[in-house]
N, C-alpha and C positions, 0 to 999 in steps of 0.2 A: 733039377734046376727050376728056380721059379724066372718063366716064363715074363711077366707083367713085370717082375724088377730088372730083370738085364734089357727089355724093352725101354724102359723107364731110364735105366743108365746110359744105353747107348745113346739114345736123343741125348739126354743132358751132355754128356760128353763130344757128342759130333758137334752140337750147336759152341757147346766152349772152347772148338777148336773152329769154330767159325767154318767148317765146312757143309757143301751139299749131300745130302742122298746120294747123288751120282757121283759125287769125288770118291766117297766112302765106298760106296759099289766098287766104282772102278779099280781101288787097291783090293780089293776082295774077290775080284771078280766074279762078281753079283751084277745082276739087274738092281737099277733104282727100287724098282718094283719089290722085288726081297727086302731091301731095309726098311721101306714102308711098311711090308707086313711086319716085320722084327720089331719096327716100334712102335706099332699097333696093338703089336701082341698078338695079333694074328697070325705068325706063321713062326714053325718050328725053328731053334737054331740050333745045325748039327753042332759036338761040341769043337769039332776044329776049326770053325768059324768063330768060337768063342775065343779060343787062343791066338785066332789071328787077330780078333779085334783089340784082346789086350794088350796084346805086342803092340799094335798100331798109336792104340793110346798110352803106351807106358803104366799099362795099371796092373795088377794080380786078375785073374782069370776069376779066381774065388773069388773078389769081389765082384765080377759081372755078374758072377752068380748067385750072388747074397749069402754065402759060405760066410765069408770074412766082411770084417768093414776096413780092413787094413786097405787103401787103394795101393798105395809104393809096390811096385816089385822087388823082391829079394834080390841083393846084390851079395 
């Protein structure tokens, strides 16, 4: 996974769902403190945190992870 792009996606994404750090923690159940690092690029994201954040956003998991650029999930 590159690290600095799913960092990179999650901000853009949280901020275009108009939510906080802490809202997005909260469904995660994270610290605030975790998704700062995550979108800092500073801290690791195991990969079932990935799958939960694209579920949460309605996107492809591979694209958080810069695999694909297709965002849609497979229906």
């Amino acid at each position: 996974m590159k690290i600095n792009l799913i960092a990179k996606k999650i901000k853009k994404l949280r901020k275009e769902a108009k939510l906080t750090q802490r809202e997005l923690a909260k469904f995660l159940h994270v610290s605030p403190n975790t998704i700062s690092r995550w979108e800092n690029g500073d801290g690791k994201i195991l990969v079932p945190y990935v799958y939960r954040i694209a579920h949460f956003f309605h996107v492809r998991s591979d694209y958080l992870a810069g695999i694909s650029e297709e965002k849609s999930p497979r229906k």
